[in-house]
LONUMAR-572466 format. One record per residue: residue number from 1; x negated, y, z of N, C-alpha, C in turn; residue in three letters. Coordinates in nm, 2 decimals, padded with zeros to 4 digits. Each point is the difference from the previous one (the first is absolute). Example, Ala and Ser with C-alpha at 12.3 -4.5 7.8 and 13.67 -1.06 7.14 Angstrom:
<sites>
+-----+--------+--------+--------+--------+--------+--------+--------+--------+--------+------+
! pos !    nc1 !    nc2 !    nc3 !   cac1 !   cac2 !   cac3 !    cc1 !    cc2 !    cc3 ! code !
+-----+--------+--------+--------+--------+--------+--------+--------+--------+--------+------+
!   1 ! -01.32 ! -00.57 !  00.78 !  00.09 !  00.12 !  00.00 ! -00.09 !  00.12 !  00.00 !  ALA !
!   2 !  00.04 !  00.11 ! -00.07 ! -00.09 !  00.11 !  00.00 !  00.08 !  00.11 !  00.08 !  SER !
+-----+--------+--------+--------+--------+--------+--------+--------+--------+--------+------+
</sites>
This chain:
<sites>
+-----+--------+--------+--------+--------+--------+--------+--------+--------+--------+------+
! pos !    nc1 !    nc2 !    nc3 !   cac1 !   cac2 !   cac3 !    cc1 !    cc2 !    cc3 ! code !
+-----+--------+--------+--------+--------+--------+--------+--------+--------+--------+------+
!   1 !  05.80 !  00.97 !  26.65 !  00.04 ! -00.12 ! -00.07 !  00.01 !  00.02 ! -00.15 !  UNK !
!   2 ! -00.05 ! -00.10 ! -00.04 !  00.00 !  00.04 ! -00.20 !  00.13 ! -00.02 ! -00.05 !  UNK !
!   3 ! -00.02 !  00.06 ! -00.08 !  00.14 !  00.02 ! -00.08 !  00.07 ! -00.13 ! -00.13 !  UNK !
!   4 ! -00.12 ! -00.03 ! -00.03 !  00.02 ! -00.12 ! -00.06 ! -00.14 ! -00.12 !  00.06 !  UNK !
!   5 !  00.08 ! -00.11 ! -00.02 ! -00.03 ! -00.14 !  00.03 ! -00.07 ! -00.06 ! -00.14 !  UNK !
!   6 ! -00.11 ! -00.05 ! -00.02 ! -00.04 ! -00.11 ! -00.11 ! -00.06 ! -00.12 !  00.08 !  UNK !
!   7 !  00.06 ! -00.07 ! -00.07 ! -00.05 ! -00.16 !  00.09 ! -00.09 ! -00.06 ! -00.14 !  UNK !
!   8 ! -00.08 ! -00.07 !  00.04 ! -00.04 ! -00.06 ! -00.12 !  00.06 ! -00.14 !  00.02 !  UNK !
!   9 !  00.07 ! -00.11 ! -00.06 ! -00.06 ! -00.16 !  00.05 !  00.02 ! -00.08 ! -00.14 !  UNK !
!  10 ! -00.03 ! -00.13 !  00.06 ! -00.02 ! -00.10 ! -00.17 !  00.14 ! -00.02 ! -00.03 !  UNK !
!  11 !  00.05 ! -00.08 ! -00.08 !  00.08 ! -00.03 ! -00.05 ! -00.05 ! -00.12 ! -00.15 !  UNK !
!  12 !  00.12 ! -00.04 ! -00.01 ! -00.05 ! -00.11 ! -00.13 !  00.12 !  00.04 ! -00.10 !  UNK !
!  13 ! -00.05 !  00.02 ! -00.13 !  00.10 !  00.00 ! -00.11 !  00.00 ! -00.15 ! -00.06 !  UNK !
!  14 !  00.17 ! -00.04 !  00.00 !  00.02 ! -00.14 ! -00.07 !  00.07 !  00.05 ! -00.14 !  UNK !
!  15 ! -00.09 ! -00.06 ! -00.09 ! -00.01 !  00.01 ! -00.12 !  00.12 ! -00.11 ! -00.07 !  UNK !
!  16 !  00.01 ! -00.09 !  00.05 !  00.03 ! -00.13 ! -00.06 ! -00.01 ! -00.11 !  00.13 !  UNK !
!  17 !  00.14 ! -00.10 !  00.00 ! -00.05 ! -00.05 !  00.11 ! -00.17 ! -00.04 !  00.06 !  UNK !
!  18 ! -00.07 ! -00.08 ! -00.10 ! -00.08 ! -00.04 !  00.06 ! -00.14 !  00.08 ! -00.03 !  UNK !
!  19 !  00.02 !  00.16 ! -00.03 ! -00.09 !  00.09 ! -00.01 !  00.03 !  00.09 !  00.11 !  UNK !
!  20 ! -00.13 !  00.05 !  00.09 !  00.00 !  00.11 !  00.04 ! -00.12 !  00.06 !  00.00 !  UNK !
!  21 !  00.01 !  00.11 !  00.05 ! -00.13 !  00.14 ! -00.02 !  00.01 !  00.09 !  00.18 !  UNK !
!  22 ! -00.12 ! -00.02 !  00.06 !  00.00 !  00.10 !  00.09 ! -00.03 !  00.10 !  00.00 !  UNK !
!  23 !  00.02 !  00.09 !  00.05 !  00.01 !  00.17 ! -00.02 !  00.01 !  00.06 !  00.12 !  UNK !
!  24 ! -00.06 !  00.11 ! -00.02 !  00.05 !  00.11 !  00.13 !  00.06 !  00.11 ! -00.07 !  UNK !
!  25 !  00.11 ! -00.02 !  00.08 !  00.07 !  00.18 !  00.01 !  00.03 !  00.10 !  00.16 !  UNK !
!  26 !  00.07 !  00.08 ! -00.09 !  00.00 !  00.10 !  00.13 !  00.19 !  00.02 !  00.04 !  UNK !
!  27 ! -00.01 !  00.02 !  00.13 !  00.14 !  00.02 !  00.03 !  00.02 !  00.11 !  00.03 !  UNK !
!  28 !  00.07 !  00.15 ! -00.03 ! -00.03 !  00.09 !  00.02 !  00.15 !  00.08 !  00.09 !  UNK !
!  29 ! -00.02 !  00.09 !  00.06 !  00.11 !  00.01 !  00.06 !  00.01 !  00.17 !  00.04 !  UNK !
!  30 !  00.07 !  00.07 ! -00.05 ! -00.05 !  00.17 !  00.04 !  00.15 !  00.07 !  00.04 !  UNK !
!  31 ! -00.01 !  00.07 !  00.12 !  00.09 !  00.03 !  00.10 !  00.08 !  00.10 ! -00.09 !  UNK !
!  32 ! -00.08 !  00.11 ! -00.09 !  00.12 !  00.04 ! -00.11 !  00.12 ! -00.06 ! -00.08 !  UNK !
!  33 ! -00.01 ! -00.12 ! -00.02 !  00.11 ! -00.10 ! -00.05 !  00.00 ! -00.13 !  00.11 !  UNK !
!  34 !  00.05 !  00.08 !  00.05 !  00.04 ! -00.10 !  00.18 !  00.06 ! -00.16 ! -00.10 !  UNK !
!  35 !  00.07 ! -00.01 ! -00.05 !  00.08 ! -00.09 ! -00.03 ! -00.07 ! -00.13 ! -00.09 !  UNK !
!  36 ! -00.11 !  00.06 ! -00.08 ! -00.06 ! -00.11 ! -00.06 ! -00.12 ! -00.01 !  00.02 !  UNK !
!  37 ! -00.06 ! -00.10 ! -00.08 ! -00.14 ! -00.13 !  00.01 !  00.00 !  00.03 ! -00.16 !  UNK !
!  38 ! -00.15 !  00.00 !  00.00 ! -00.07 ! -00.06 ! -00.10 ! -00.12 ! -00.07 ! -00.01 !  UNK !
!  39 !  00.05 ! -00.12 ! -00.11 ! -00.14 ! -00.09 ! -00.02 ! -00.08 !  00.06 ! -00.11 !  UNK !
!  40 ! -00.10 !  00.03 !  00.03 ! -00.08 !  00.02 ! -00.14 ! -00.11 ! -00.09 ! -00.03 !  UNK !
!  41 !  00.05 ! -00.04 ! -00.15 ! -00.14 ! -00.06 ! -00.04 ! -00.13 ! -00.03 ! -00.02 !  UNK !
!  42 ! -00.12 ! -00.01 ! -00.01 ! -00.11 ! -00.01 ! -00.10 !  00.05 !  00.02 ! -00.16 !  UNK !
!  43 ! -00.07 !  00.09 ! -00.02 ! -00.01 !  00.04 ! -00.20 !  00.00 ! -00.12 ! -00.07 !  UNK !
!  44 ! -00.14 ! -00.11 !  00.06 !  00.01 ! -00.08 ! -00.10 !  00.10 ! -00.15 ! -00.01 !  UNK !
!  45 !  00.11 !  00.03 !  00.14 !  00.08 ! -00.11 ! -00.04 !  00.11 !  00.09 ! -00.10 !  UNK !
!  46 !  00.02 !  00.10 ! -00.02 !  00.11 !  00.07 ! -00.12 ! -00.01 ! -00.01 ! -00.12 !  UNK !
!  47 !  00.14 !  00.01 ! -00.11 ! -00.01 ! -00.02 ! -00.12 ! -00.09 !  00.10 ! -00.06 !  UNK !
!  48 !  00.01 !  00.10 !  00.06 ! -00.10 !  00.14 ! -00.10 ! -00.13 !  00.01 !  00.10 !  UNK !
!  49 ! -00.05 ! -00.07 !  00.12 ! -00.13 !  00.07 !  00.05 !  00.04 !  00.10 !  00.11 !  UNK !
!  50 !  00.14 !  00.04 !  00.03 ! -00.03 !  00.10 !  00.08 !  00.10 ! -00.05 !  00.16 !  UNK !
!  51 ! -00.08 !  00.09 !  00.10 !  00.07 ! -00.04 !  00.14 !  00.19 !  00.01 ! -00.04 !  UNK !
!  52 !  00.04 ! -00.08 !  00.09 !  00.15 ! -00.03 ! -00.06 !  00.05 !  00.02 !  00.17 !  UNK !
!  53 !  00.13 !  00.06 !  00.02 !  00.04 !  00.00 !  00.12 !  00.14 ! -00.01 ! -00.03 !  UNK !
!  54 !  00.02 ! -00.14 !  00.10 !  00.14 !  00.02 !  00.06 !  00.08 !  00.06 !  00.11 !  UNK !
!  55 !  00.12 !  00.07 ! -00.02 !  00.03 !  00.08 !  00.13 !  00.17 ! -00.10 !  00.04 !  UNK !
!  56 !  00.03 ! -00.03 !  00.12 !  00.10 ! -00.03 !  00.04 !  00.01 !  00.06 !  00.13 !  UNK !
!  57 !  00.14 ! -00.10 !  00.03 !  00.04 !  00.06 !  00.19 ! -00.13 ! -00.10 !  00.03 !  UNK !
!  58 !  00.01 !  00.10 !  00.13 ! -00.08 ! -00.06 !  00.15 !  00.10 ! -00.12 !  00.03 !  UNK !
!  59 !  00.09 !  00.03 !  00.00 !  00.14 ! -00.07 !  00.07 !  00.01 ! -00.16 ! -00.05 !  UNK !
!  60 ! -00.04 !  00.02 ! -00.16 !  00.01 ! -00.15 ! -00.04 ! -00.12 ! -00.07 !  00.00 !  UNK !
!  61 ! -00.09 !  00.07 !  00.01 ! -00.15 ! -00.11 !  00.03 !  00.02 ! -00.07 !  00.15 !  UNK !
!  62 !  00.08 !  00.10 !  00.13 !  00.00 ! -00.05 !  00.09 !  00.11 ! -00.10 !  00.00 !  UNK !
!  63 !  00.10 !  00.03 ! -00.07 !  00.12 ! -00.14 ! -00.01 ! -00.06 ! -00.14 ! -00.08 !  UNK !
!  64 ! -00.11 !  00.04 ! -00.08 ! -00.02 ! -00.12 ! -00.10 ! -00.11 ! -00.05 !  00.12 !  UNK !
!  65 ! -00.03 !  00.06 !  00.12 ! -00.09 ! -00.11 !  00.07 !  00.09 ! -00.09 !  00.07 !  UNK !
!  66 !  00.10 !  00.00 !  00.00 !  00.10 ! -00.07 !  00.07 !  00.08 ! -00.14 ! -00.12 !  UNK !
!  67 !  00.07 !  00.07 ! -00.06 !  00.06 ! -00.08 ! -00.11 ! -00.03 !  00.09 ! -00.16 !  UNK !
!  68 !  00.12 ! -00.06 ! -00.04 ! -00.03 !  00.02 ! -00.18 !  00.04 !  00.15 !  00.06 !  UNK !
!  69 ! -00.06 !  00.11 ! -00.13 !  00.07 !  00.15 !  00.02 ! -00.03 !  00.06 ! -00.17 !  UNK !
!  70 !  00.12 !  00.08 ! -00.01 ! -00.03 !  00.04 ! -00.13 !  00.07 ! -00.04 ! -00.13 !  UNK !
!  71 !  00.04 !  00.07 ! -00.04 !  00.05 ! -00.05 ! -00.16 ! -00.06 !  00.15 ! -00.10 !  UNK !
!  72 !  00.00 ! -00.06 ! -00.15 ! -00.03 !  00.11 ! -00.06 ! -00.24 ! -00.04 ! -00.05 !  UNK !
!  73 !  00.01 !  00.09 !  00.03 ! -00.18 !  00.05 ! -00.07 ! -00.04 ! -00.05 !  00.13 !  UNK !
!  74 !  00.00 !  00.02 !  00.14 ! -00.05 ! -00.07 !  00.08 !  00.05 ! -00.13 !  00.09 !  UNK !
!  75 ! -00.08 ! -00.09 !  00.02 !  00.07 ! -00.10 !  00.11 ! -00.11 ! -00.08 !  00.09 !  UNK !
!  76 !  00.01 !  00.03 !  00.12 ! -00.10 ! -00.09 !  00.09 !  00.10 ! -00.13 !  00.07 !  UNK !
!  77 ! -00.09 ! -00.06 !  00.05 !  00.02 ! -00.14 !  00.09 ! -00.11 ! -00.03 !  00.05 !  UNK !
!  78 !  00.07 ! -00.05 !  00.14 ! -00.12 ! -00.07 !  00.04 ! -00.04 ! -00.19 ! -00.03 !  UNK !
!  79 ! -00.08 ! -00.01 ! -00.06 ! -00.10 ! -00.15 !  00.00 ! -00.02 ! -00.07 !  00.10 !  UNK !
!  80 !  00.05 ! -00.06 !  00.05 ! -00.06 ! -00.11 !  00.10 ! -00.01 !  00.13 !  00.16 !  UNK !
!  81 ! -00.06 ! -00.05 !  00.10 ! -00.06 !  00.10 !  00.09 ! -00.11 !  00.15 !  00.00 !  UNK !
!  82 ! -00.06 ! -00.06 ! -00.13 ! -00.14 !  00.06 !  00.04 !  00.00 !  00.11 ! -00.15 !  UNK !
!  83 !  00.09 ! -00.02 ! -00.08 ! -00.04 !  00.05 ! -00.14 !  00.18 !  00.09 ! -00.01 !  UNK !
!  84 ! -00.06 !  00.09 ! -00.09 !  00.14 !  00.08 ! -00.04 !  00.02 !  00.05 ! -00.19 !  UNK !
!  85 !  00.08 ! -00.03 ! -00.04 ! -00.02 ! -00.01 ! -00.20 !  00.07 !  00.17 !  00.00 !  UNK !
!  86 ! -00.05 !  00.09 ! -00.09 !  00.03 !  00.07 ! -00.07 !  00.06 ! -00.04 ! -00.09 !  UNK !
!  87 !  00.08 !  00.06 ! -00.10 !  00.04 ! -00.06 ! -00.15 !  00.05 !  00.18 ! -00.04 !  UNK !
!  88 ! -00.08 !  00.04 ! -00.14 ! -00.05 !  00.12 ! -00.03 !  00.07 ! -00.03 ! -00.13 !  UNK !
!  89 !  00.10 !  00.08 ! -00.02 !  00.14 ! -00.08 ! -00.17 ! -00.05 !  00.14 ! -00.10 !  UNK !
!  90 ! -00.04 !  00.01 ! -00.10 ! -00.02 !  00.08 ! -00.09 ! -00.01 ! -00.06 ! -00.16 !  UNK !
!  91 !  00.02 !  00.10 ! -00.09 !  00.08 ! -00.04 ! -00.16 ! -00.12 ! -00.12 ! -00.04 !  UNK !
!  92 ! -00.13 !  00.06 !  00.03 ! -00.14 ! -00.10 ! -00.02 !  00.03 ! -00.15 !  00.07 !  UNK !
!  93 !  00.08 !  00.00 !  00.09 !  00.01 ! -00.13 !  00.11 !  00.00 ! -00.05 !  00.09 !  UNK !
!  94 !  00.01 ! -00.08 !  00.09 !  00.00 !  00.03 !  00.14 ! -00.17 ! -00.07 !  00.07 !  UNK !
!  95 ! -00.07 !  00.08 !  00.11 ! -00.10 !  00.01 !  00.06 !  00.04 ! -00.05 !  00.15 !  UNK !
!  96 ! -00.02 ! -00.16 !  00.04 ! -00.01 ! -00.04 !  00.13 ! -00.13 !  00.02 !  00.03 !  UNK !
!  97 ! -00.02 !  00.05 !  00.18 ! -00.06 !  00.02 !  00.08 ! -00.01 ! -00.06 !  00.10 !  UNK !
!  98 ! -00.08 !  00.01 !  00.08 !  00.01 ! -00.10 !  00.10 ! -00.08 !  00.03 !  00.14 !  UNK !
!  99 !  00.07 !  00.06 !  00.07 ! -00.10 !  00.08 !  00.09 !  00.00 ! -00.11 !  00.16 !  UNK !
! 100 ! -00.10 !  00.02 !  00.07 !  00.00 !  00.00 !  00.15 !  00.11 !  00.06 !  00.09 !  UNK !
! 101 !  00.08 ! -00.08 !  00.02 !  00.08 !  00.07 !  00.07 ! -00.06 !  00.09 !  00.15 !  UNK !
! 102 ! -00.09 ! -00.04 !  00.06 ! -00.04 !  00.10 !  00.08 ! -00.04 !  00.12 ! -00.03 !  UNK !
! 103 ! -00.13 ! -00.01 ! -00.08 ! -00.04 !  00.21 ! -00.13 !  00.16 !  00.06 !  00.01 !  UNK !
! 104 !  00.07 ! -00.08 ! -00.05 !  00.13 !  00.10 ! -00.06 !  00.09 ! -00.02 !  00.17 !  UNK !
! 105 ! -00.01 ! -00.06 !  00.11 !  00.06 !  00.08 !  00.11 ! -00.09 !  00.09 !  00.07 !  UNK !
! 106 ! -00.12 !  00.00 ! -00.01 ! -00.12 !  00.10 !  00.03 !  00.04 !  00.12 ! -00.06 !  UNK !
! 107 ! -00.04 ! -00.03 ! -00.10 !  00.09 !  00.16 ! -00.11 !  00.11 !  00.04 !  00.06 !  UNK !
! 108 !  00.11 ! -00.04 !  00.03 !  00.12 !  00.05 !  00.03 !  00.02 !  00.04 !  00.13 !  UNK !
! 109 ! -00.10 ! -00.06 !  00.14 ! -00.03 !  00.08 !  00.09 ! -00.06 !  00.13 !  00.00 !  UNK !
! 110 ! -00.09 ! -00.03 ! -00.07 ! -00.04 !  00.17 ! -00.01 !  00.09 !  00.08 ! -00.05 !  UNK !
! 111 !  00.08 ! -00.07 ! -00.13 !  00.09 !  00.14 ! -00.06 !  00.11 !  00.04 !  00.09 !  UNK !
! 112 !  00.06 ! -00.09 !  00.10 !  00.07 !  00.03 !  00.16 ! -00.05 !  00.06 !  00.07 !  UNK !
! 113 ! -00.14 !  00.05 ! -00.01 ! -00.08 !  00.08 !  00.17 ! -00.01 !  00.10 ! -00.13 !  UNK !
! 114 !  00.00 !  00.03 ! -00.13 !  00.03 !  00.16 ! -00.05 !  00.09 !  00.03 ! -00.02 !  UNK !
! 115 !  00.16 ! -00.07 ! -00.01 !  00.06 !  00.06 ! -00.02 !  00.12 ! -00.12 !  00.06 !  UNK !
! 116 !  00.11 !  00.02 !  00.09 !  00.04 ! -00.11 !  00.07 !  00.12 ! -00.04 ! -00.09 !  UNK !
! 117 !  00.02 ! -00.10 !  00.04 !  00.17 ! -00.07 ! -00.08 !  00.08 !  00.07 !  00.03 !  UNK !
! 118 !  00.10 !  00.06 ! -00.11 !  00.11 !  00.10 !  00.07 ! -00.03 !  00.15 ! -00.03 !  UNK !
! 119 ! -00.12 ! -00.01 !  00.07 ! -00.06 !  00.12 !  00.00 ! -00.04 !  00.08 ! -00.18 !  UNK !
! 120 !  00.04 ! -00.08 ! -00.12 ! -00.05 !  00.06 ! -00.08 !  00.02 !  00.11 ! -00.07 !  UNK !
! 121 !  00.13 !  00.06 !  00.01 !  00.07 !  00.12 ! -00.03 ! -00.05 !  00.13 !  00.02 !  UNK !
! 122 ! -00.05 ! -00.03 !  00.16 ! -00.13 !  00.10 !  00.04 ! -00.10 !  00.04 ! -00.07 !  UNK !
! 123 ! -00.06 ! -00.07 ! -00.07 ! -00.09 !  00.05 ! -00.06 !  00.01 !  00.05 ! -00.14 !  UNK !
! 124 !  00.13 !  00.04 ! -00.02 !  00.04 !  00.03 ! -00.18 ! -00.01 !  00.17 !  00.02 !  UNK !
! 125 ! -00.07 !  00.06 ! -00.07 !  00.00 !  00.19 ! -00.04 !  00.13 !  00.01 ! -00.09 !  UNK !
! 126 !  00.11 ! -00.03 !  00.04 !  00.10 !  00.01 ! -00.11 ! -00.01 !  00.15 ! -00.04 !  UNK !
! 127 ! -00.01 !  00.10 !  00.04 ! -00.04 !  00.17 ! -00.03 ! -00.09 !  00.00 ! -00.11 !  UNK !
! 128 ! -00.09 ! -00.09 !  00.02 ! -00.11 !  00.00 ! -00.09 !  00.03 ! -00.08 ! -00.14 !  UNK !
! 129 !  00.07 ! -00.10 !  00.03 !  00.04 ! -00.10 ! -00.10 !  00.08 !  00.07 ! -00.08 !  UNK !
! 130 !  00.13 !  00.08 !  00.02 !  00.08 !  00.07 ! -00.05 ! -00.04 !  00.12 ! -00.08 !  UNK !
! 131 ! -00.09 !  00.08 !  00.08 ! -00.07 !  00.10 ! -00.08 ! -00.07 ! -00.08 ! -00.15 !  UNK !
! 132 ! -00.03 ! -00.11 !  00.08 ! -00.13 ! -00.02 ! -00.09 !  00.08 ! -00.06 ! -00.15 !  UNK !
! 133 !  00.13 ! -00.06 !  00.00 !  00.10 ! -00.03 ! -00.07 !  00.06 !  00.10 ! -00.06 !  UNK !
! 134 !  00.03 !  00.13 !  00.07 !  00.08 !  00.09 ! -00.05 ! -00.06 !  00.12 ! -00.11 !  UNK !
! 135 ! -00.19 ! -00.05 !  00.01 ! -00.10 !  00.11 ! -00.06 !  00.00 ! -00.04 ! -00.15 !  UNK !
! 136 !  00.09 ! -00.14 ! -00.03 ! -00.02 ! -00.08 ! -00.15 !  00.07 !  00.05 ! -00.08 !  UNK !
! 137 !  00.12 !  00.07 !  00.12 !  00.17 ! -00.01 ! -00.08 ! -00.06 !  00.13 ! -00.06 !  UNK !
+-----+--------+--------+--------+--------+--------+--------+--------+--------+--------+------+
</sites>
């Protein structure tokens, strides 16, 4: 079984209410950091040109397919049935998204058959993490 998960699917960036842009990104998901998700960009939707990645919980992408989830730099919700909003808070300003709600329960099945709910603790090298912390000091 692979160790990390990339999903590709579309999504739409809302610019302005009555502007948007479709895009593809990737959902990425790797059993070393059991706990989080990341969205990464395309280069050329970024302020400087270069791939841009967000990392959050797993936990709240699967709460934001339900209801509102999130406070702070990230916050999902779900849209109607079929659609689910990212909202991405940074000093530059905030980046709504707007994904398929099925891609992003697809994605999160697979990141459950690599690594289960509950189950995430298991997969942390705390030995290794500590070492690897303690070689700075």
């Amino acid at each position: 079984m692979p160790a990390v998960i990339d999903h590709t699917v579309q999504a739409r960036l809302v610019t302005v209410p009555s502007a948007t842009r479709d895009l593809t990104v990737s959902l990425r998901y790797d059993r070393q950091d059991p706990f989080a998700v990341r969205i990464v960009f395309p280069p050329d939707v970024s302020l400087d040109g270069q791939e841009v990645a967000w990392i959050f919980s797993r936990e709240l992408l699967e709460e934001g397919l339900r209801v509102s989830a999130g406070q702070g730099d990230v916050r999902v919700r779900p849209d109607g049935g079929t659609r689910t909003v990212v909202e991405l808070r940074a000093p530059e300003g905030v980046a709504v998204i707007e994904f398929d709600t099925a891609g992003l329960r697809s994605f999160l099945r697979g990141t459950y058959k690599l690594v289960r709910d509950g189950a995430e603790h298991l997969e942390l090298d705390l030995d290794r993490t500590l070492t690897t912390l303690l070689r700075g000091v």
